[in-house]
C-alpha positions in Angstrom: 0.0 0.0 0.0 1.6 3.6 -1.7 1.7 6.4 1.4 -0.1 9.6 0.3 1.9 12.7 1.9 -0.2 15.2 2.9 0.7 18.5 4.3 0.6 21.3 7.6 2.8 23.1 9.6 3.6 23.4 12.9 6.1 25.5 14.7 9.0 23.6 16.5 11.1 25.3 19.8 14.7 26.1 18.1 15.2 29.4 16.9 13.3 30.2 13.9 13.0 26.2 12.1 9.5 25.9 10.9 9.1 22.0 10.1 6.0 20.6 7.9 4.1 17.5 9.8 3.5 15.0 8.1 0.7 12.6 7.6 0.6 9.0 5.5 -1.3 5.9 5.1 -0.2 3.1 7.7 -0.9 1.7 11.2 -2.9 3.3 14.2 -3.5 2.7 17.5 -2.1 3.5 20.8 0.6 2.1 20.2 2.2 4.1 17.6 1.3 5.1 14.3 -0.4 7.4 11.5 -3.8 8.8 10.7 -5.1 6.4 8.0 -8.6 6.4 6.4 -10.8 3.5 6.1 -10.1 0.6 4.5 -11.5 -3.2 3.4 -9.3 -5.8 3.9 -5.6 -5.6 2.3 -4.6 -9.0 3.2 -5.5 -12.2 4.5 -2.7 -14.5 5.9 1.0 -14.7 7.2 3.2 -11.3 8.7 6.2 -12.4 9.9 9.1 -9.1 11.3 9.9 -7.8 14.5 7.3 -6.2 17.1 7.7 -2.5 16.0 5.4 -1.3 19.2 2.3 -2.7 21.4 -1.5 -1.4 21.4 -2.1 -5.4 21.2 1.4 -5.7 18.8 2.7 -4.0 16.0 4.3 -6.1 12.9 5.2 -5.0 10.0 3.8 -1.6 10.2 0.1 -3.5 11.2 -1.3 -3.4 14.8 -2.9 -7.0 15.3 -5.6 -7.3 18.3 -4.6 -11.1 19.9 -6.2 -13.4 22.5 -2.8 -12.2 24.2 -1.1 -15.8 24.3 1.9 -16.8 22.2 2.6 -19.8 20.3 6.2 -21.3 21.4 7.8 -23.3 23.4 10.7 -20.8 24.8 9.5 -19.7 27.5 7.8 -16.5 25.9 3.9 -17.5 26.2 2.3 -14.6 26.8 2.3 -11.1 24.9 3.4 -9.3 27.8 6.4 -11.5 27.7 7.5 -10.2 24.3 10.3 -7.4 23.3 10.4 -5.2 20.8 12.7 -6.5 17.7 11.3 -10.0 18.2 10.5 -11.5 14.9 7.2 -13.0 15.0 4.9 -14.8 12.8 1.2 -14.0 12.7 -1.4 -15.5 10.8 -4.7 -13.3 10.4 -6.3 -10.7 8.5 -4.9 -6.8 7.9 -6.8 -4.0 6.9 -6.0 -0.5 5.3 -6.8 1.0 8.0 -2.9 -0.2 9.2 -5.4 -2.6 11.7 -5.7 -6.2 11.4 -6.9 -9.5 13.7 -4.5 -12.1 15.0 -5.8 -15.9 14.8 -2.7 -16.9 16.0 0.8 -15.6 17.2 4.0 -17.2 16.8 7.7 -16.7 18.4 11.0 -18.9 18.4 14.1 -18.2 19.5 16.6 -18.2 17.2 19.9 -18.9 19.0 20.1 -19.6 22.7 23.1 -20.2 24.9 26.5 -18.3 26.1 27.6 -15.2 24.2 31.1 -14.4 23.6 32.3 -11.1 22.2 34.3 -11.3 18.7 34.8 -7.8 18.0 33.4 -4.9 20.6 30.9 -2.0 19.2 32.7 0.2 16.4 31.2 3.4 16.6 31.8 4.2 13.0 30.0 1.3 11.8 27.9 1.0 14.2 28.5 -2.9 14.5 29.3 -5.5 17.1 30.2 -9.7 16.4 29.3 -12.1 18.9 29.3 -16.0 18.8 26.9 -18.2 20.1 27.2 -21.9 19.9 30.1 -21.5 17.7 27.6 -19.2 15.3 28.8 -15.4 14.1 26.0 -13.1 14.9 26.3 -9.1 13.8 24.7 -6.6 16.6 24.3 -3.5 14.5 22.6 -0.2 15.1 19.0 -1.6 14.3 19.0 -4.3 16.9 17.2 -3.7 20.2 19.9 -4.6 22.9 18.0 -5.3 26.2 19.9 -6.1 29.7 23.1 -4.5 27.9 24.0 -1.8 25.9 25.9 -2.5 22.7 28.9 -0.2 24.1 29.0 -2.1 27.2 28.6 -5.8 25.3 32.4 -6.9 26.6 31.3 -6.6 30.2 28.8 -9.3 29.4 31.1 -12.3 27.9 30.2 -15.7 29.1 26.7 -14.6 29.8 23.2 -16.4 29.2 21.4 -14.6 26.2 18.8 -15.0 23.4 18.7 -13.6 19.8 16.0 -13.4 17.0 16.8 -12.4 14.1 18.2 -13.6 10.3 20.7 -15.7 9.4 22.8 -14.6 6.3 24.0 -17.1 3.0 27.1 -17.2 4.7 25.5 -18.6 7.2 26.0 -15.9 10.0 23.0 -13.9 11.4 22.3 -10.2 12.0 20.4 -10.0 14.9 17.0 -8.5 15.2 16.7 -8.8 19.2 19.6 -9.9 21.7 18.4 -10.4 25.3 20.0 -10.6 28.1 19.1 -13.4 30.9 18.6 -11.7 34.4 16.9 -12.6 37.8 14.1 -11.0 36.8 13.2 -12.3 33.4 14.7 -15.7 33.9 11.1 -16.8 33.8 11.5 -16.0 29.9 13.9 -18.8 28.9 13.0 -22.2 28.2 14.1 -24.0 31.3 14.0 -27.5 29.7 16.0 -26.8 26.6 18.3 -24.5 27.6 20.2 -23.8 24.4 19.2 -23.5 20.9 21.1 -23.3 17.8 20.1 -23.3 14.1 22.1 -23.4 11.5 23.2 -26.7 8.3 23.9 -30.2 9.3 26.8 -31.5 8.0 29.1 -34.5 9.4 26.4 -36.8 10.2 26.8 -40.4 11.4 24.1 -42.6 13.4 24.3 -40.2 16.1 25.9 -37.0 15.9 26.5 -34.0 12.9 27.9 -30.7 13.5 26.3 -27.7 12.8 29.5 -25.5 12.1 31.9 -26.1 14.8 29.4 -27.3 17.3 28.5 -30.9 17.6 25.0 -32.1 18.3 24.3 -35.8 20.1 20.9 -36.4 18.8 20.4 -39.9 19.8 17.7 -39.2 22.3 16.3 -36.5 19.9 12.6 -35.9 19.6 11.8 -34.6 15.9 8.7 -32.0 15.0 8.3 -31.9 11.5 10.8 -34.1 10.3 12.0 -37.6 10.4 15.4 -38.5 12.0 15.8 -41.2 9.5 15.9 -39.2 6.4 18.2 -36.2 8.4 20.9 -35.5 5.6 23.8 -33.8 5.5 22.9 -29.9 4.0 19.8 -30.1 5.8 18.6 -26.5 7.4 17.5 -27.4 11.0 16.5 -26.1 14.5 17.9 -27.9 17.8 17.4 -27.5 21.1 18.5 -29.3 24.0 21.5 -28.8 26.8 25.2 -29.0 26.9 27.5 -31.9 28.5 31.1 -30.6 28.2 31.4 -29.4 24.6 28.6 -31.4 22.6 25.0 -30.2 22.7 22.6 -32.8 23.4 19.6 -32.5 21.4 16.2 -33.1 22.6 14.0 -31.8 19.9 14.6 -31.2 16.3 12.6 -29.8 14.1 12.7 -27.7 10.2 14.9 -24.3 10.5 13.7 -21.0 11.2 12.6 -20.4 7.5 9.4 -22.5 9.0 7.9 -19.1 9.6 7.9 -17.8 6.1 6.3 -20.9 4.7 2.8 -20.4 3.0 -0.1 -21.2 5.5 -3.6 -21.3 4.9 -4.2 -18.2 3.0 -2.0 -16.9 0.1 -1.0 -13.1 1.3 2.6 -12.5 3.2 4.2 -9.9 4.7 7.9 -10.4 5.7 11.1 -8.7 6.5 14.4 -10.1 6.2 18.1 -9.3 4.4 18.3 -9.9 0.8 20.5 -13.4 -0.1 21.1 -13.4 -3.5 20.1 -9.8 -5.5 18.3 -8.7 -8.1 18.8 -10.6 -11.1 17.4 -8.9 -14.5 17.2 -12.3 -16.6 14.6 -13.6 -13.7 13.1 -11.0 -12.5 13.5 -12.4 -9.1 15.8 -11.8 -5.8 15.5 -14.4 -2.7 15.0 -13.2 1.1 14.6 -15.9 3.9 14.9 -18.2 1.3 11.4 -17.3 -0.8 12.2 -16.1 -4.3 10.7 -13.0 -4.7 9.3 -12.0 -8.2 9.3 -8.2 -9.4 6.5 -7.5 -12.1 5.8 -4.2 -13.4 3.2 -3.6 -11.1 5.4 -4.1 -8.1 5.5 -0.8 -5.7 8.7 0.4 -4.2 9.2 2.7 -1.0 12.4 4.1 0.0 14.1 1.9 -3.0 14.3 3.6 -6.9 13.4 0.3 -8.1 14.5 -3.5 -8.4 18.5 -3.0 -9.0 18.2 -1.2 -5.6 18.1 -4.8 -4.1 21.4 -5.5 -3.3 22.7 -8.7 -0.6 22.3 -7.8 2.9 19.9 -5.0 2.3 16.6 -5.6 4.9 13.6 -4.9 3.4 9.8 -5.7 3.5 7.8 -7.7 1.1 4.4 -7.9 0.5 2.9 -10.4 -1.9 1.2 -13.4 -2.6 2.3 -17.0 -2.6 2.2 -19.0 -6.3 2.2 -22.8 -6.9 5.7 -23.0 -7.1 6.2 -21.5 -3.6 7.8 -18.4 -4.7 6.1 -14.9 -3.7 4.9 -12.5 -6.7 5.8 -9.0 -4.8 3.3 -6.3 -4.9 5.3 -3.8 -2.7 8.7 -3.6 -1.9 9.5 -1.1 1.7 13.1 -0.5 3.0 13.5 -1.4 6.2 17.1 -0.1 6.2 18.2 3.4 8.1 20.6 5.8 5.5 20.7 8.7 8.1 20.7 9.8 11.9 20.2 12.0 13.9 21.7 11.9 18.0 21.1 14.7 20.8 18.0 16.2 22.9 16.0 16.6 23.8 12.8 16.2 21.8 11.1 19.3 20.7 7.2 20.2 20.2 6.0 16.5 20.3 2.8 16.4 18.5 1.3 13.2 19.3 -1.5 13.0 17.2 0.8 13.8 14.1 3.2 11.4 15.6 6.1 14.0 15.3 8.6 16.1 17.1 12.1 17.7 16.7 15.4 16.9 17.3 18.2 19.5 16.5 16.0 20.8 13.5 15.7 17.9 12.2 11.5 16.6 11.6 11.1 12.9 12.8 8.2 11.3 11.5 7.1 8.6 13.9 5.4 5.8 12.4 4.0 1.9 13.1 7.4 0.5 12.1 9.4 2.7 14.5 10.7 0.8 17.4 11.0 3.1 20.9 13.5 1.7 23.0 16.2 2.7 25.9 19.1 2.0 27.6 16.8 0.0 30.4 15.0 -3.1 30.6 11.7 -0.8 29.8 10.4 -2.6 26.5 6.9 -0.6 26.3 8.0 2.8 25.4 5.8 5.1 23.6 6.3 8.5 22.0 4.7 10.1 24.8 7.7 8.6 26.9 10.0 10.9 25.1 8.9 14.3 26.6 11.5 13.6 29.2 14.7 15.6 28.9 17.0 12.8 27.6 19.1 12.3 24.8 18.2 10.4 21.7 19.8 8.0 19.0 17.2 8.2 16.1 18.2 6.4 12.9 15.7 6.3 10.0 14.8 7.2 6.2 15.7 10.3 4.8 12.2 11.1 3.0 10.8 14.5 1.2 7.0 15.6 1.2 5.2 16.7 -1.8 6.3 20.4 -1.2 10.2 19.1 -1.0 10.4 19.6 2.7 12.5 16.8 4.2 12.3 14.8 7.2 13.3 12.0 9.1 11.3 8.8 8.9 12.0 6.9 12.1 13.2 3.1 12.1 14.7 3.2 15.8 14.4 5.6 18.5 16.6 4.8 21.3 16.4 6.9 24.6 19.7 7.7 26.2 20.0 7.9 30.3 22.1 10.8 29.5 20.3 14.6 29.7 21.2 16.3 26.9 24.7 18.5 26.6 23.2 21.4 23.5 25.1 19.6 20.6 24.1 16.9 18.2 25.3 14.9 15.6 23.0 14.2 12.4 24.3 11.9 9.2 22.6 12.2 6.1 23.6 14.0 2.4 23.9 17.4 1.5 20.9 18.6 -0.2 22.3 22.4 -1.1 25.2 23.8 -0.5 25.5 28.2 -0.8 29.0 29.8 1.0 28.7 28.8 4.3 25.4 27.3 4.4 24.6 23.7 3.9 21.3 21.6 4.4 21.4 18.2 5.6 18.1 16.3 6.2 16.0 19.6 5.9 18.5 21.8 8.5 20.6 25.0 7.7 23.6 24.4 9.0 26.4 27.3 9.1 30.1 27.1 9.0 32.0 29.4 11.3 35.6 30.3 11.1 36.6 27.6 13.9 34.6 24.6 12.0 36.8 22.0 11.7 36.6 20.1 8.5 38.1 16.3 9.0 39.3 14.4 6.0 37.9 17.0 3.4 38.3 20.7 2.3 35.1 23.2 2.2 36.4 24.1 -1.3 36.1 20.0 -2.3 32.8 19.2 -0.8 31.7 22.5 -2.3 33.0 20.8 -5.9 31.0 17.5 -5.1 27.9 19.7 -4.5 28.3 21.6 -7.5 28.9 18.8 -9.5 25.6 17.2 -8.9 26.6 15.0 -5.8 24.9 14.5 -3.0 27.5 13.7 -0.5 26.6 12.1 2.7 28.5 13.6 5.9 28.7 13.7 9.6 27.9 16.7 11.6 28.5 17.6 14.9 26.7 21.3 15.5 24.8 23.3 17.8 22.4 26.0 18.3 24.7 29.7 18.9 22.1 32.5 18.6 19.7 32.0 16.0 21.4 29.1 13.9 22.6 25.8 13.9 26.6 26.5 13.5 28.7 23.5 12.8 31.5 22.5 15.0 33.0 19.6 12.9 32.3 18.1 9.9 33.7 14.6 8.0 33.2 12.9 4.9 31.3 9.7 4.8 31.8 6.4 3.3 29.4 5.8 1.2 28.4 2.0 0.2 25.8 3.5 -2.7 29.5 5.6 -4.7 
């Protein structure tokens, strides 16, 4: 479903910036969300993402009203049990009103066990490895972090944690969600099979195979969905069980997480999930999760310029419907990945019921796929919990209204413990460049004689400006007077040159 902009204005607190609100076609509810008009049904099926929010639970940019119980057998029950960037599966009916009805709602760990920490958070890529079970997972600046904080992750080696989220052709994951165990959620974990671990079997003999490095016993297995007897080597599977020394003794076995994405009683799905293989012109098809995904003519595309956008590793959102052959003809396309940012405080003007506010001049559009989160174990914020005076880490979407005012759609919100210091930080590309002015994601920002520029002259982004570009950079700024005045600015690497 295409959003329709639609256009006001409303006045935010720093200096003179006048920012145009914003409302589009989406979710509702108390949650989180946009003003949408009424709708029929859009869909009738499977949505399977993370929880974006809760009014009952937001997936895939759709609140769903539940029974409130949970399908799954890891210890997570109960919606009140469940954490935003959880990847869930629900099988119901969505409407355009961005509402829709659970029948059922369905969430499984995807590893389980003992984390250790490969390489600590980079702040420049904004990206963490851990291993768990001998498996590679990538914490990067989308994942919801609860228990920890991504900066703070080597503190935590050798603890109990959990992780949702996608593994990659290589076979490593990028984590959605990575919780930590504590005293007072212990009653979260599945205390009969500890551990999980997904991943190919390969080695296999009468009663053991490795999945990568870590050996699994499964002689006293139970199997769900599968027969032991026909296990083969290349096989995509799920265990769970506990460990004895080194070797991980299974007690149930069952198909891999791609399970989820599998076509259920109706034809429609929704899903999120990295692109595997790309684009390919000659097919008209890319894979993600392991569905092949075909592109007609008709197929939609937000945030992406078209197909050849769809490059490995990208996360996006399909919508579609199931064919014969198990493949998924898409009728929208959504990126689900963040291209700018924007960090400092506090939040300006929030306008609830245009699900906006201000950050450093900056517009944030709030939306049903925004996930609200903090440095805590709180897992139910809301915007309204953002009128403290704290500082914020908001990546998102760089998007422009009809009129060609720009803002900042909101994929993650994360609220800092920290109260805020004056400056900020924003990343996103130069939309106009004049002397000493440039504007980055909709704000005037003015060079001063003491701005420090790192890696770059003025005279040479000026060049790339003139020259069509639109480079992306790194500000650090503040409000002096009655402007924005940038304190340093740096040249970013840019995986679209």
């Amino acid at each position: 479903m295409k959003r329709h902009i639609r256009n006001r204005v409303i006045g935010l607190a720093a200096g003179t910036v006048a920012f145009g609100a914003i409302s589009a076609c989406g979710g509702g509810g108390s949650g989180g969300g946009l003003d949408v008009a009424d709708g029929g049904i859009r869909g009738t099926g499977s949505s399977v993402g993370p929880v974006s929010g809760f009014g009952s639970v937001f997936v895939n940019g759709v609140e769903f009203s539940t029974d409130r119980t949970v399908v799954g057998d890891d210890g997570i029950n109960q919606e009140s049990r469940l954490v935003v960037g959880m990847i869930l599966r629900v099988d119901g009916e969505w409407r355009e009103t961005g509402l829709g009805d659970a029948d059922t709602v369905e969430y499984d760990d995807t590893l389980r066990g003992t984390m250790q920490v490969l390489t600590p958070w980079e702040p420049v890529s904004k990206t963490a490895t851990i291993q768990m079970l001998g498996q590679a997972v990538t914490i990067d600046s989308q994942t919801v972090v609860k228990g920890m904080t991504v900066e703070t992750l080597d503190n935590f080696n050798g603890e109990f944690v959990r992780m949702s989220g996608w593994r990659l052709p290589n076979g490593e994951f990028r984590a959605s969600y990575l919780g930590l165990r504590t005293q007072s959620n212990s009653d979260d974990f599945d205390s009969l099979n500890e551990v999980e671990l997904e991943g190919v079997v390969s080695g296999l003999t009468g009663t053991d195979f490795m999945i990568g490095s870590q050996l699994v016993n499964y002689s006293g297995a139970t199997p769900d969905g599968l027969v032991l007897a026909d296990l083969r080597n290349g096989d995509a599977v799920e265990v769970e069980g506990s460990l004895s020394g080194s070797t991980l003794m299974a007690q149930e076995i069952r198909p891999d997480d791609s399970r989820r994405y599998l076509r259920g009683t109706e034809d429609d799905i929704e899903f999120v999930g990295p692109v595997s293989s790309a684009y390919s012109q000659s097919s008209g098809t890319f894979t993600v999760n392991g569905i092949t995904v075909r592109v007609t003519d008709d197929t939609e595309f937000d945030g992406l310029s078209g197909p050849d956008d769809l490059i490995q590793r990208l996360l996006v959102q399909v919508e579609g419907d199931f064919e014969s052959d198990g493949s998924v003809t898409a009728e929208e396309i959504e990126l689900r990945e963040g291209d700018s940012e924007i960090e400092g405080g506090p939040a300006e003007e929030i306008d609830l019921s245009a699900r906006q506010f201000g950050v450093g001049g900056v517009l944030v559009q709030v939306t049903p796929l925004t996930v609200i989160t903090d440095d805590d174990d709180d897992s139910r914020l809301s915007l309204s919990d953002l009128v403290l005076p704290s500082e914020l880490e908001i990546e998102g979407i760089e998007r422009a209204d009809n009129d060609g005012s720009i803002y900042l759609e909101a994929l993650k919100i994360e609220r800092e413990d920290d109260s805020p210091d004056g400056t900020f930080q924003l990343t996103g590309r130069i939309s106009e460049m004049v002397n000493d002015r440039i504007q980055v994601l909709g704000v005037d920002l003015y060079i001063i004689q003491e701005t420090e520029f790192d890696d770059i002259s003025q005279t040479e982004l000026q060049g790339l400006v003139d020259n069509g570009a639109r480079p992306k950079v790194e500000v650090d700024y503040e409000f002096i007077g009655t402007r924005y005045v940038i304190d340093e600015i740096e040249l970013e690497e840019d995986d679209d040159d």
